[in-house]
Every structure is written in C-alpha cells, then in structure tokens.
PQR file with spaces between the fields and no chain letter, atoms N, CA, C, O and H, PARSE charges and radii, in Angstrom:
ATOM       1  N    UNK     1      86.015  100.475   65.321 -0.4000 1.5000
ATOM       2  CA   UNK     1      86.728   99.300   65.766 -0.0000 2.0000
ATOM       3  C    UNK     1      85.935   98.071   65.379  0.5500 1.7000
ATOM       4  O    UNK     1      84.735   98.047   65.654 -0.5500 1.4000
ATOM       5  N    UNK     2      86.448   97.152   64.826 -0.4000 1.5000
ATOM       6  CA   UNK     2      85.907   95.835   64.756 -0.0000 2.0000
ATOM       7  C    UNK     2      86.442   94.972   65.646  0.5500 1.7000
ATOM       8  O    UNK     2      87.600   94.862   66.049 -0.5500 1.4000
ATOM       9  H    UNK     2      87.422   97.172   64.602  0.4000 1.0000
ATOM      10  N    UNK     3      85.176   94.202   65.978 -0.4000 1.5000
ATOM      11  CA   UNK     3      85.810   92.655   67.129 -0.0000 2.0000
ATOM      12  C    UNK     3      85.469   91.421   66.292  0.5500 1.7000
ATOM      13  O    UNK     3      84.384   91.420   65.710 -0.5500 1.4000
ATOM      14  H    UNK     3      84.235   94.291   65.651  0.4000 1.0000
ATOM      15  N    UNK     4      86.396   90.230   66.159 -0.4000 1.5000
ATOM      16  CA   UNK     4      86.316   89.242   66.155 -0.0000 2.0000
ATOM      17  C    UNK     4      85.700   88.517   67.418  0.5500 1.7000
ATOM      18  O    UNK     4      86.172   88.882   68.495 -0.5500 1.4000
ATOM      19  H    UNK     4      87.278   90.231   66.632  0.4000 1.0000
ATOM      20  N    UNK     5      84.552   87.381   67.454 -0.4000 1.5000
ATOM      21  CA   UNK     5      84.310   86.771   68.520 -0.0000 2.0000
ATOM      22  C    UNK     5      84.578   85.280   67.868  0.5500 1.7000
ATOM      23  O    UNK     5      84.447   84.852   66.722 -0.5500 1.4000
ATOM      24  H    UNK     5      84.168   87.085   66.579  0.4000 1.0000
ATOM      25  N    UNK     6      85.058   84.613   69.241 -0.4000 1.5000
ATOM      26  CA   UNK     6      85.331   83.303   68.663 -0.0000 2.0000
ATOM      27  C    UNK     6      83.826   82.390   69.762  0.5500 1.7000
ATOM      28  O    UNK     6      83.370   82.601   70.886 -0.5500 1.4000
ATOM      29  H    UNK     6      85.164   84.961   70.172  0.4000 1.0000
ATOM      30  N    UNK     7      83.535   81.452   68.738 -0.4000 1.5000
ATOM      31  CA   UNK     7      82.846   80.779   68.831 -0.0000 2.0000
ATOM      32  C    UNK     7      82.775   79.218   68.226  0.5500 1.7000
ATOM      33  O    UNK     7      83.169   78.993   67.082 -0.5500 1.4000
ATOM      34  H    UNK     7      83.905   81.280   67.825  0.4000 1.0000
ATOM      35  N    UNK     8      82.183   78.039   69.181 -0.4000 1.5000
ATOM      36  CA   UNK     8      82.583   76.842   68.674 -0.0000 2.0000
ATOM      37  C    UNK     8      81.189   76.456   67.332  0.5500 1.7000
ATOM      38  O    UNK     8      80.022   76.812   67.494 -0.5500 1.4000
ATOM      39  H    UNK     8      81.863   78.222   70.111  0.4000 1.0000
ATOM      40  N    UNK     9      81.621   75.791   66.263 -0.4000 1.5000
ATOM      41  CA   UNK     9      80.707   74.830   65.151 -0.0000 2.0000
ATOM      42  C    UNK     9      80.115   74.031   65.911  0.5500 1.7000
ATOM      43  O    UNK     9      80.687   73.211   66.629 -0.5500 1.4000
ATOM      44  H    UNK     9      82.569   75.502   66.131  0.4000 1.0000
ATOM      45  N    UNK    10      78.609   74.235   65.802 -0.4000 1.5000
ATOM      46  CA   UNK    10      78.131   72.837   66.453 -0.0000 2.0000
ATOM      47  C    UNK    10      77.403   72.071   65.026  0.5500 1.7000
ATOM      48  O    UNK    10      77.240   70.851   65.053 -0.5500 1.4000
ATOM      49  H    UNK    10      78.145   74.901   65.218  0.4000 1.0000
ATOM      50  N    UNK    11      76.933   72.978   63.641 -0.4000 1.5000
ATOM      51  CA   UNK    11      76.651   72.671   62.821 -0.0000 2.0000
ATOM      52  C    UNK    11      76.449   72.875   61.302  0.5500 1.7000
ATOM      53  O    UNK    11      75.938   73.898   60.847 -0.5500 1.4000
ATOM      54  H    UNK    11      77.065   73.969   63.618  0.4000 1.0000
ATOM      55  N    UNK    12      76.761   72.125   60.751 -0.4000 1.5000
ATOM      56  CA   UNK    12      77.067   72.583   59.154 -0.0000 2.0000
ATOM      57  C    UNK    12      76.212   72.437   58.088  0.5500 1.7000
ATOM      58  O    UNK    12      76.186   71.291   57.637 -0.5500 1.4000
ATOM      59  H    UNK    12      77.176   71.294   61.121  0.4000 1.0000
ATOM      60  N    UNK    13      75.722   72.994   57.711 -0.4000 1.5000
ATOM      61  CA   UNK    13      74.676   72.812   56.230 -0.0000 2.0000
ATOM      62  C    UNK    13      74.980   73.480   54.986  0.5500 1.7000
ATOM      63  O    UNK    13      74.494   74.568   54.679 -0.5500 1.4000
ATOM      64  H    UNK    13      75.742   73.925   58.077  0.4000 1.0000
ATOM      65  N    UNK    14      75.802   72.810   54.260 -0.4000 1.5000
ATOM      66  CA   UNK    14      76.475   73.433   52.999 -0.0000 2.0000
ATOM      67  C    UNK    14      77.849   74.379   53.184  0.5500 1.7000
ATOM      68  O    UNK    14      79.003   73.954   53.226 -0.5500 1.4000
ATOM      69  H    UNK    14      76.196   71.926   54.509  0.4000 1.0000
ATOM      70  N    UNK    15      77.463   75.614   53.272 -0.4000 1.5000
ATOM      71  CA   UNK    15      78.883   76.193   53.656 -0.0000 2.0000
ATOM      72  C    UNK    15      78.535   77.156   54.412  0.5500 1.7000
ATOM      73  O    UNK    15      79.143   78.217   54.270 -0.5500 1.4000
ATOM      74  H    UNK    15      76.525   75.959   53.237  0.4000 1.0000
ATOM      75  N    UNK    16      77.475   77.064   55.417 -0.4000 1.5000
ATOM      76  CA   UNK    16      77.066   77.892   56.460 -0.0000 2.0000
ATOM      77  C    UNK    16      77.149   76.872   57.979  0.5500 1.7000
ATOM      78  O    UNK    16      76.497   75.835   58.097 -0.5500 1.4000
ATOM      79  H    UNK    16      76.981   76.202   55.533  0.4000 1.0000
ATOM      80  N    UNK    17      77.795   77.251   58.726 -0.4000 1.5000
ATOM      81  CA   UNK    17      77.758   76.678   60.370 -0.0000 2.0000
ATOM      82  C    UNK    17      77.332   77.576   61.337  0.5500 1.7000
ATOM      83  O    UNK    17      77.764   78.717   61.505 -0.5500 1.4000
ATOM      84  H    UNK    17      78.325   78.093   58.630  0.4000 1.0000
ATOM      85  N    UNK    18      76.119   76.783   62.214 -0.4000 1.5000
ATOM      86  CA   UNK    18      75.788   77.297   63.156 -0.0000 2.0000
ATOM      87  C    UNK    18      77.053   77.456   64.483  0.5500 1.7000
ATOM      88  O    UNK    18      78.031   76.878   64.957 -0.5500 1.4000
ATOM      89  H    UNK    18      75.769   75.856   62.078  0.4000 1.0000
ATOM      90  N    UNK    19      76.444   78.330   64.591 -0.4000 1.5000
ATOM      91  CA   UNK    19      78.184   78.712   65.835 -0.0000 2.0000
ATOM      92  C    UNK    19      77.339   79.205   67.039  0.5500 1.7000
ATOM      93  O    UNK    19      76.305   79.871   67.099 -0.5500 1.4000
ATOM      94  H    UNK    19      75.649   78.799   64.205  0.4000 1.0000
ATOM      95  N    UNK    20      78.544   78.363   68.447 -0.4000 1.5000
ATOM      96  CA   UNK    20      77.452   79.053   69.657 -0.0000 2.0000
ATOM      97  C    UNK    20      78.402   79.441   70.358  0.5500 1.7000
ATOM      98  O    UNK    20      79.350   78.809   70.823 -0.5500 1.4000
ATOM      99  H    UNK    20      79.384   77.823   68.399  0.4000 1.0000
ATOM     100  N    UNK    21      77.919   81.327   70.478 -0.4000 1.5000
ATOM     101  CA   UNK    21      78.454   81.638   71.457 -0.0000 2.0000
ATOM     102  C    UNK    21      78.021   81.409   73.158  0.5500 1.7000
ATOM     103  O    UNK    21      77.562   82.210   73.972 -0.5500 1.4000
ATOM     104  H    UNK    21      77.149   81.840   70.100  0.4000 1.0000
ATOM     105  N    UNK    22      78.240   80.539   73.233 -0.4000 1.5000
ATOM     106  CA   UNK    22      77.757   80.550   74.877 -0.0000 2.0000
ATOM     107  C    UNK    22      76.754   80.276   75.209  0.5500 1.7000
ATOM     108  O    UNK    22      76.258   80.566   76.297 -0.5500 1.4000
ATOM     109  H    UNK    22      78.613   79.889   72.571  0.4000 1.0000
ATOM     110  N    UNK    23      76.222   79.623   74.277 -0.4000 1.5000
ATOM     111  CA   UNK    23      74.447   79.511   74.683 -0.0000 2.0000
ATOM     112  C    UNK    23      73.700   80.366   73.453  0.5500 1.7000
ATOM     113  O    UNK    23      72.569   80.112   73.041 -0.5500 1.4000
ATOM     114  H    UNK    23      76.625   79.388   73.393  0.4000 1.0000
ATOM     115  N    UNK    24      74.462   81.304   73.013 -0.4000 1.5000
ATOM     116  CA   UNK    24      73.566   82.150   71.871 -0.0000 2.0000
ATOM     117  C    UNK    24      74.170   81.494   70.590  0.5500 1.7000
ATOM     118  O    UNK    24      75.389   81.387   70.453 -0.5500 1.4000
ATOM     119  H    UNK    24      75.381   81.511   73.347  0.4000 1.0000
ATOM     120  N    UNK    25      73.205   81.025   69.582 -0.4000 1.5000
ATOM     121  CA   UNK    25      73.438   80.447   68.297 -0.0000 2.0000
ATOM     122  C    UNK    25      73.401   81.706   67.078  0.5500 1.7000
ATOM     123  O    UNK    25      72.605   82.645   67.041 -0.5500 1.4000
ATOM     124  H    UNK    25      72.215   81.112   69.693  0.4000 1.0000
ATOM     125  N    UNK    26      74.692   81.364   65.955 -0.4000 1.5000
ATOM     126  CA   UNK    26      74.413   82.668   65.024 -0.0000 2.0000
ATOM     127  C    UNK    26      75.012   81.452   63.617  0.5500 1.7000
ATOM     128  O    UNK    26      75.653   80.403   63.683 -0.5500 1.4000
ATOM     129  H    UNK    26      75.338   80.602   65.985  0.4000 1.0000
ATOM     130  N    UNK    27      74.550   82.067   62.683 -0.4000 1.5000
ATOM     131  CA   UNK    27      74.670   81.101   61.630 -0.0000 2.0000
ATOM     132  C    UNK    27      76.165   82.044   60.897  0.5500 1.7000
ATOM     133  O    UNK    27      76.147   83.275   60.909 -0.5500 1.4000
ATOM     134  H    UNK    27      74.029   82.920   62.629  0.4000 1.0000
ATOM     135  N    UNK    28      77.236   81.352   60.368 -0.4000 1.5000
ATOM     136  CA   UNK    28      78.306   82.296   59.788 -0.0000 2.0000
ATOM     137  C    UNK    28      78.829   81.544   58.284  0.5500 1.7000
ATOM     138  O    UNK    28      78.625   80.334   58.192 -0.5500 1.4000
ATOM     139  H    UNK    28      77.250   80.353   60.357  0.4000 1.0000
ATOM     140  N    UNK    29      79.392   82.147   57.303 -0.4000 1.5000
ATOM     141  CA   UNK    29      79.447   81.274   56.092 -0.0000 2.0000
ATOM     142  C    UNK    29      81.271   80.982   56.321  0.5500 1.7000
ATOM     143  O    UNK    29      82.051   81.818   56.776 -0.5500 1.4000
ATOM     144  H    UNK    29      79.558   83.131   57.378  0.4000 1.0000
ATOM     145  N    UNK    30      81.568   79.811   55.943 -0.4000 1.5000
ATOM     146  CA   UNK    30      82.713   79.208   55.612 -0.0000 2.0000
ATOM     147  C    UNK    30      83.501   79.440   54.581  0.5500 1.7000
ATOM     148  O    UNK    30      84.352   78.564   54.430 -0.5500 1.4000
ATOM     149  H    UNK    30      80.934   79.132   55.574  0.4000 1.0000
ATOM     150  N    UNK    31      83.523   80.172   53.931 -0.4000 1.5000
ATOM     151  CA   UNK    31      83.888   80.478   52.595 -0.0000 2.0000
ATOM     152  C    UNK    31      85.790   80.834   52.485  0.5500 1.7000
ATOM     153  O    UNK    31      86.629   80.719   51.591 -0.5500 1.4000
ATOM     154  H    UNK    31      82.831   80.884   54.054  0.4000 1.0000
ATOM     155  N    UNK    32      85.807   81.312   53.957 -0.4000 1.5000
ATOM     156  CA   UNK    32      86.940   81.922   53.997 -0.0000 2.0000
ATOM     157  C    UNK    32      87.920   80.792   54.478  0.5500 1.7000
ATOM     158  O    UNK    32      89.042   80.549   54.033 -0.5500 1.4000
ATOM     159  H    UNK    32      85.126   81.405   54.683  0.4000 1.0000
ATOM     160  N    UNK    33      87.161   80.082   55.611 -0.4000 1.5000
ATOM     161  CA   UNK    33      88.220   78.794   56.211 -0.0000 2.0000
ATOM     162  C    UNK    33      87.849   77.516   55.791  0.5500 1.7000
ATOM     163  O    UNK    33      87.060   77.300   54.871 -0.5500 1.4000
ATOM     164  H    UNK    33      86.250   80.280   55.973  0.4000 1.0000
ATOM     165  N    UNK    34      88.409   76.679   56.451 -0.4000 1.5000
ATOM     166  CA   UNK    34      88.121   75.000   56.220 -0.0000 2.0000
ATOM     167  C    UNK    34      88.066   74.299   57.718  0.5500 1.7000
ATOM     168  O    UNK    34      89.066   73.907   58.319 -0.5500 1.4000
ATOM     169  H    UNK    34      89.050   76.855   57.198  0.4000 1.0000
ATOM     170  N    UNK    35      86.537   74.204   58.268 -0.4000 1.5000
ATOM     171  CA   UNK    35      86.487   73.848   59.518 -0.0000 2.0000
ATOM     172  C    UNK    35      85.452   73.296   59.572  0.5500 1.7000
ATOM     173  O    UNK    35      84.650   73.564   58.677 -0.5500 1.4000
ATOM     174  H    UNK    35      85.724   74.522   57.780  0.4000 1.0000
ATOM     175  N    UNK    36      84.988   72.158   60.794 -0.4000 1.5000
ATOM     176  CA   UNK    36      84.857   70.896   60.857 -0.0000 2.0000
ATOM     177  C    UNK    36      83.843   71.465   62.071  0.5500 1.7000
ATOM     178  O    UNK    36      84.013   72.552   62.623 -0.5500 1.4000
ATOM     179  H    UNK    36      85.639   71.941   61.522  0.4000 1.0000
ATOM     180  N    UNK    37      82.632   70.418   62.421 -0.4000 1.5000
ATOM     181  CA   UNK    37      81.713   70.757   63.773 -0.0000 2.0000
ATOM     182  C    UNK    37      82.660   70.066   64.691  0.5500 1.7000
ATOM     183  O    UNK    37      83.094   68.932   64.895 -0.5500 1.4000
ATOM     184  H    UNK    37      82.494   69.534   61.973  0.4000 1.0000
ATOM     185  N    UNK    38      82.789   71.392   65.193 -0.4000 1.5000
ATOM     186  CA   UNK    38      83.737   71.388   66.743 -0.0000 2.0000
ATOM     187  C    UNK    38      84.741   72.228   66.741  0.5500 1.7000
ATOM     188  O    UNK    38      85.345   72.803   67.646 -0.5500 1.4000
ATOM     189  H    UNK    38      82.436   72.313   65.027  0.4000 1.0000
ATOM     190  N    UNK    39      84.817   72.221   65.830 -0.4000 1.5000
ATOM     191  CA   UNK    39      86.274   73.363   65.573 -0.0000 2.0000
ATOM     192  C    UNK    39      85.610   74.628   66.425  0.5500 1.7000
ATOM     193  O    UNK    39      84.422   74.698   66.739 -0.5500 1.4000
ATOM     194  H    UNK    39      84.327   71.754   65.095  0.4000 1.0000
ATOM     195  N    UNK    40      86.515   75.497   66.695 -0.4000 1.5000
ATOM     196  CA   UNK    40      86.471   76.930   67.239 -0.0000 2.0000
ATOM     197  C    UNK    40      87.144   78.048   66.460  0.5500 1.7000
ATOM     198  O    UNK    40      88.355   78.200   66.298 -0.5500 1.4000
ATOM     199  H    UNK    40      87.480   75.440   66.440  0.4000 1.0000
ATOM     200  N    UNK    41      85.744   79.115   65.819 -0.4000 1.5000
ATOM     201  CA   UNK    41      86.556   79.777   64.410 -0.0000 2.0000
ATOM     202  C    UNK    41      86.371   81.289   65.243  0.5500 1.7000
ATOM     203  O    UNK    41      85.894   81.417   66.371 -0.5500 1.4000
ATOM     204  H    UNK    41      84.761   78.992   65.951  0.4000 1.0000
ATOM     205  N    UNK    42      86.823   82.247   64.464 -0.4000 1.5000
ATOM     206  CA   UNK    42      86.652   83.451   64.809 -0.0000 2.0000
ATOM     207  C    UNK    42      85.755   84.360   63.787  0.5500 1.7000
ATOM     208  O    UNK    42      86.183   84.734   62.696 -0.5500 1.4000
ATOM     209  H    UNK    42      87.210   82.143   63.548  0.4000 1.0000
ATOM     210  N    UNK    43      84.336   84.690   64.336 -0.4000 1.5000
ATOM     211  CA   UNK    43      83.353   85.094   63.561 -0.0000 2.0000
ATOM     212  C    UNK    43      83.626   86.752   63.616  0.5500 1.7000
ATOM     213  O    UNK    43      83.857   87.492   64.572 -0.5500 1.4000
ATOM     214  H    UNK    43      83.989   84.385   65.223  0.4000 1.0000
ATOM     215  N    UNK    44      83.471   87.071   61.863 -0.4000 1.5000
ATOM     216  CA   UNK    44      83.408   88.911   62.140 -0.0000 2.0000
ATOM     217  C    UNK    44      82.581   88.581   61.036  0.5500 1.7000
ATOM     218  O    UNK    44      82.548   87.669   60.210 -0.5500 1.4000
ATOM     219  H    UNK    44      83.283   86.470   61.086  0.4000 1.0000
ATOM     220  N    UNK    45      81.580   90.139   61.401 -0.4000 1.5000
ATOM     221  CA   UNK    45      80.860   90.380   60.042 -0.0000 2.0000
ATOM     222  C    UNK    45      79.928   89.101   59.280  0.5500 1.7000
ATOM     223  O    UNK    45      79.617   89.303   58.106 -0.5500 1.4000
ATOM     224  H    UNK    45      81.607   90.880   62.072  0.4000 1.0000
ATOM     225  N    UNK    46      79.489   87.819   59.915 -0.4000 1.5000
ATOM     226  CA   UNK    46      79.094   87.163   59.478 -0.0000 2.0000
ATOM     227  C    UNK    46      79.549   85.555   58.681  0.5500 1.7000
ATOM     228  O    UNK    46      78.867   84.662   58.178 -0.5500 1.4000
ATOM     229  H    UNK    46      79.742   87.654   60.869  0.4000 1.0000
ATOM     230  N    UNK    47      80.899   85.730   58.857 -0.4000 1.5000
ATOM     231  CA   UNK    47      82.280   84.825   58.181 -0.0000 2.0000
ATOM     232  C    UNK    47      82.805   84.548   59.061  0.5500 1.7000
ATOM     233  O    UNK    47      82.995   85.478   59.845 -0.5500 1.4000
ATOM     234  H    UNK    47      81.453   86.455   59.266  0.4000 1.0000
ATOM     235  N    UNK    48      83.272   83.347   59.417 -0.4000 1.5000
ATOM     236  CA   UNK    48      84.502   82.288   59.900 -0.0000 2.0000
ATOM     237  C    UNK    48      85.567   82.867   59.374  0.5500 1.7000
ATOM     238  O    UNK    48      86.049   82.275   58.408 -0.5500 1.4000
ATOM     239  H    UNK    48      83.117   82.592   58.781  0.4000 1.0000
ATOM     240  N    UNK    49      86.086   83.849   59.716 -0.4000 1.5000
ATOM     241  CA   UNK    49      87.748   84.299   59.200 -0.0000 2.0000
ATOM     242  C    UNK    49      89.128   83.830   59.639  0.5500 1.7000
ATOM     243  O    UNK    49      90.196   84.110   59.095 -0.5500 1.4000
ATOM     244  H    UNK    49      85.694   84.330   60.501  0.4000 1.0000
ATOM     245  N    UNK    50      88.909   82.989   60.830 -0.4000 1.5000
ATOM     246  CA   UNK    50      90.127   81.972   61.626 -0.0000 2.0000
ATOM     247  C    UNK    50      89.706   80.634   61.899  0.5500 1.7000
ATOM     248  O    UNK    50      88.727   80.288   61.237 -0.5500 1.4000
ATOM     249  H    UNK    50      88.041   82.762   61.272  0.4000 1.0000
ATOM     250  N    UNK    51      90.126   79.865   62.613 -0.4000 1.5000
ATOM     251  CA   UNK    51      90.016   78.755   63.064 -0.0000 2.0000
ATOM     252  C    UNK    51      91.316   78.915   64.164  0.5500 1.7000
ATOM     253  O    UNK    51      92.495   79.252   64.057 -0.5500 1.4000
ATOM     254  H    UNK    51      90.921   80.145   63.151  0.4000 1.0000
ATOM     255  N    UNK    52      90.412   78.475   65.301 -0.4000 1.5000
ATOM     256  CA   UNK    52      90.978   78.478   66.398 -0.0000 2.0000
ATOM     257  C    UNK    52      91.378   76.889   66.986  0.5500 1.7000
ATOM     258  O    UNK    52      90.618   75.924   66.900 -0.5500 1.4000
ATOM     259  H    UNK    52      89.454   78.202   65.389  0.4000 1.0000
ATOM     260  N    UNK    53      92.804   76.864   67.622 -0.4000 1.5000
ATOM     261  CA   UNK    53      93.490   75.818   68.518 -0.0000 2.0000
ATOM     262  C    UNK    53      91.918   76.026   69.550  0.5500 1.7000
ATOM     263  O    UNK    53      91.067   76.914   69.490 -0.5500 1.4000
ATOM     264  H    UNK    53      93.421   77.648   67.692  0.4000 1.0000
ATOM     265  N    UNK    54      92.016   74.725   70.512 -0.4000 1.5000
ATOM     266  CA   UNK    54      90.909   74.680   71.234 -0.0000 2.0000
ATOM     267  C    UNK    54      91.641   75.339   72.505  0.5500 1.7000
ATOM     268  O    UNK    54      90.912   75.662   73.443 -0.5500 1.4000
ATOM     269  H    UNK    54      92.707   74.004   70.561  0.4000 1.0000
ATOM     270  N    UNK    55      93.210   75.594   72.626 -0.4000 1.5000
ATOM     271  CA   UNK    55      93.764   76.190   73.603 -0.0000 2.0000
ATOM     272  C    UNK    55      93.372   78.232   73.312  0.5500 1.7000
ATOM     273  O    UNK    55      93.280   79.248   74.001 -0.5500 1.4000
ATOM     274  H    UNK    55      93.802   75.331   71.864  0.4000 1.0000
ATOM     275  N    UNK    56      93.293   77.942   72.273 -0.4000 1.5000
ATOM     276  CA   UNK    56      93.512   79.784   71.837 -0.0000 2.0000
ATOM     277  C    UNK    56      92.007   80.214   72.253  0.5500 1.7000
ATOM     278  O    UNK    56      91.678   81.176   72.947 -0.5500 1.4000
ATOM     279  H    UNK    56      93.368   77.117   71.713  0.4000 1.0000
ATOM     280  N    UNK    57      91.252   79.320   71.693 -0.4000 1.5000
ATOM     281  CA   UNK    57      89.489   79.959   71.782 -0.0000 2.0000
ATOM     282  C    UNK    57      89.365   79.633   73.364  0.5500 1.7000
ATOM     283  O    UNK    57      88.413   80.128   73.966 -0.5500 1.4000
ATOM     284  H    UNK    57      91.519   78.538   71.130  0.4000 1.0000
ATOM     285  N    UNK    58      90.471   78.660   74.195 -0.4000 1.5000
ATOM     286  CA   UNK    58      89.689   78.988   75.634 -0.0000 2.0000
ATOM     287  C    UNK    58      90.019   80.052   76.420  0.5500 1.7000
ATOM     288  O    UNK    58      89.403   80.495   77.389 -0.5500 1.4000
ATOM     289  H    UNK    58      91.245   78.257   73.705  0.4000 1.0000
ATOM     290  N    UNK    59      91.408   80.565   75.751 -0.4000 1.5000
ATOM     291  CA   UNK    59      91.946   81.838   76.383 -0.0000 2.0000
ATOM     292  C    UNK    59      91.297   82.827   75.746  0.5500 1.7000
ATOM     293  O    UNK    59      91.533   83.902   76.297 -0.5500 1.4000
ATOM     294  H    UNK    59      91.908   80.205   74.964  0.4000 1.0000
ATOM     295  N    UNK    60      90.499   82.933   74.716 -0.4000 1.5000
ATOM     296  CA   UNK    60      90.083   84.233   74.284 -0.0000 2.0000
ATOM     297  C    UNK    60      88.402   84.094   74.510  0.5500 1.7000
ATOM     298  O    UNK    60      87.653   84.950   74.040 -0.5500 1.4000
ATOM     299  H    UNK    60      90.307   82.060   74.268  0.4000 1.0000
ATOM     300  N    UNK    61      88.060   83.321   75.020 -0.4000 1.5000
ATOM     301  CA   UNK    61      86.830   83.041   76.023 -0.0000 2.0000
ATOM     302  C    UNK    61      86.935   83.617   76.955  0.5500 1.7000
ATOM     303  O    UNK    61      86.436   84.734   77.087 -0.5500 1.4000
ATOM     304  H    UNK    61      88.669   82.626   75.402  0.4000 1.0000
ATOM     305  N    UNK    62      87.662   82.977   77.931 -0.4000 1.5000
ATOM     306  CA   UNK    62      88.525   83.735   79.329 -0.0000 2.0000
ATOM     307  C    UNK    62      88.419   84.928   79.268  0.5500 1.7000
ATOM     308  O    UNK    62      87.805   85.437   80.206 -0.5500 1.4000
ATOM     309  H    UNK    62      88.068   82.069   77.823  0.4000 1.0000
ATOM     310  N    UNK    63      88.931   85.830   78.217 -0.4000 1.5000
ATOM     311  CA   UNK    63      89.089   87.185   78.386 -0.0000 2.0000
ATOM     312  C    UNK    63      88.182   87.707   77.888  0.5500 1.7000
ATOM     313  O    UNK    63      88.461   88.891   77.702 -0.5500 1.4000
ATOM     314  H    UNK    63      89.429   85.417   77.455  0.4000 1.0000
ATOM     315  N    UNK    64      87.060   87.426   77.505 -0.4000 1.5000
ATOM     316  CA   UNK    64      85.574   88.102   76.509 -0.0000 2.0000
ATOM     317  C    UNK    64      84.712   87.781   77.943  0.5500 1.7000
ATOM     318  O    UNK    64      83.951   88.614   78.436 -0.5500 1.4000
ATOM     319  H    UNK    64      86.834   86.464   77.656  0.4000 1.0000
ATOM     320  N    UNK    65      84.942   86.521   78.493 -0.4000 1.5000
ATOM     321  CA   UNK    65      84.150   86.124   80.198 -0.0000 2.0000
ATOM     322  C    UNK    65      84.604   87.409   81.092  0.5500 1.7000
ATOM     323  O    UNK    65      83.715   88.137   81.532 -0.5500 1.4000
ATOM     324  H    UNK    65      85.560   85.845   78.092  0.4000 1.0000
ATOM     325  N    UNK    66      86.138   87.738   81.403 -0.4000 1.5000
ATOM     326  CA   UNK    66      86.495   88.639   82.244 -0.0000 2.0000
ATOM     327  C    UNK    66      86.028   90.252   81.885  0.5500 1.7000
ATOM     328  O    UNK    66      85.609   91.138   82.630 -0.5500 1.4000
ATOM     329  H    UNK    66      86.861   87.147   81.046  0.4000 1.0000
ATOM     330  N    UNK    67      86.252   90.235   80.612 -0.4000 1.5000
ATOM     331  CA   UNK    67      85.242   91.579   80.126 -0.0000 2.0000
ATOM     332  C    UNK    67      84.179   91.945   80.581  0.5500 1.7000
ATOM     333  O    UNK    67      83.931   92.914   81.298 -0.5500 1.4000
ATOM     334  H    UNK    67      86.592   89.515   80.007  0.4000 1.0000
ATOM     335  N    UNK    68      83.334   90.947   80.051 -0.4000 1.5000
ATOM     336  CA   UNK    68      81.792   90.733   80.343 -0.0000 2.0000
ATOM     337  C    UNK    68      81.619   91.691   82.224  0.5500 1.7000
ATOM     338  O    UNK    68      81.124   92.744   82.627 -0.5500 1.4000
ATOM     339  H    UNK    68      83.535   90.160   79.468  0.4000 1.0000
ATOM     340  N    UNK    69      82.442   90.396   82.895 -0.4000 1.5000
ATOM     341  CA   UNK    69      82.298   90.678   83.970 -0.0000 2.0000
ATOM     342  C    UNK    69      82.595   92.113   85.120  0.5500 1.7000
ATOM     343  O    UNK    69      82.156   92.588   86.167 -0.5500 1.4000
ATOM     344  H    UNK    69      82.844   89.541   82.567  0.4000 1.0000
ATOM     345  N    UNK    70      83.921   92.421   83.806 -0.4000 1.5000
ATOM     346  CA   UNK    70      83.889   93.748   84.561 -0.0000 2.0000
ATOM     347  C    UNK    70      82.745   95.152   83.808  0.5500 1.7000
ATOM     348  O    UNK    70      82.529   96.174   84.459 -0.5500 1.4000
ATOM     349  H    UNK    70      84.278   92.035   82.955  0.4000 1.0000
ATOM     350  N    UNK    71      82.328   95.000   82.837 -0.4000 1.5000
ATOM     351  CA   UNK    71      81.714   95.583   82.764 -0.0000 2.0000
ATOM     352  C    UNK    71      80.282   95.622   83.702  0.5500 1.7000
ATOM     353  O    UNK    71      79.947   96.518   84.477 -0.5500 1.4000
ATOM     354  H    UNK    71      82.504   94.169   82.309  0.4000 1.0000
ATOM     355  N    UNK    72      79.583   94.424   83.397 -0.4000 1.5000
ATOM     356  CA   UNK    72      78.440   93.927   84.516 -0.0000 2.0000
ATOM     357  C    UNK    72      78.701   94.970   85.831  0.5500 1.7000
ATOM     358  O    UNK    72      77.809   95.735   86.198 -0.5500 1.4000
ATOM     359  H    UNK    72      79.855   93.696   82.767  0.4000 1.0000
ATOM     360  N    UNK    73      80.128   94.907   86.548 -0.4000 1.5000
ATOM     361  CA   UNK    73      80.244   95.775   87.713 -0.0000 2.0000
ATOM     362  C    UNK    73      80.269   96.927   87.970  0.5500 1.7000
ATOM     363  O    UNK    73      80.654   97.392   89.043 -0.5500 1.4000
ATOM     364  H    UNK    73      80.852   94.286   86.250  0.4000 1.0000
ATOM     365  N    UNK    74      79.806   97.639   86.895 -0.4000 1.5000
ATOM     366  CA   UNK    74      80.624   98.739   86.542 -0.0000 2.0000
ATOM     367  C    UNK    74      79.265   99.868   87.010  0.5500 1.7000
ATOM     368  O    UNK    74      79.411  101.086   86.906 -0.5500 1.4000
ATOM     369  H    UNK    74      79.493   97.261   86.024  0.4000 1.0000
C-alpha cells in the first residue's frame, strides 16, 4: 500500500520545497506540480504529486490527526 501525506511549502530552493508535516520538515522535488510557499501538496515517495485546496489538506489533516490518535490508544 502506498500513502500520500499532505503537507504545507514553507520553502523553495530551485525545484525542491521544504514541506512541514506538523512540526517535522522533509525536503520533496516539484517536478511533477506547480506550487507556491504555502500551498498544501501531497508528498509520496519524495515528489509533490498534488496540490491541495487549503480546505482539502485541512480535512485530510483531520483524518491523519484522528488516525494518529486512535492508534496512540490502542
């Protein structure tokens, strides 16, 4: 199974953006989309393969947060 995680651009240097998930920073290459620091893309494998509405990445936050959490209980 592969997961996409979405994560926001906080920074760009050529055609690589630093992306933070949540506090954790991962560097991903742009090659595939066209996105801007701030945008919210969907990282697999090392690549920006979407670009996310800022409504879509907060609902698919939401549900990677509610995950998290039920696992934590588990």
């Amino acid at each position: 199974m592969c997961i996409a995680a979405p994560a926001k651009i906080v920074e760009i240097n050529d055609n690589i953006a630093t992306c933070d998930f949540g506090g954790v920073k991962q560097e991903a290459k742009l090659d595939l989309v066209e996105a801007d620091i701030g945008s919210y893309v969907l990282i697999h494998s090392g690549y920006a393969i979407e670009v996310l509405t800022e409504e879509a990445a907060k609902e698919s936050l939401n549900a990677w947060n509610e995950l998290l959490e039920e696992l934590e209980n588990e």
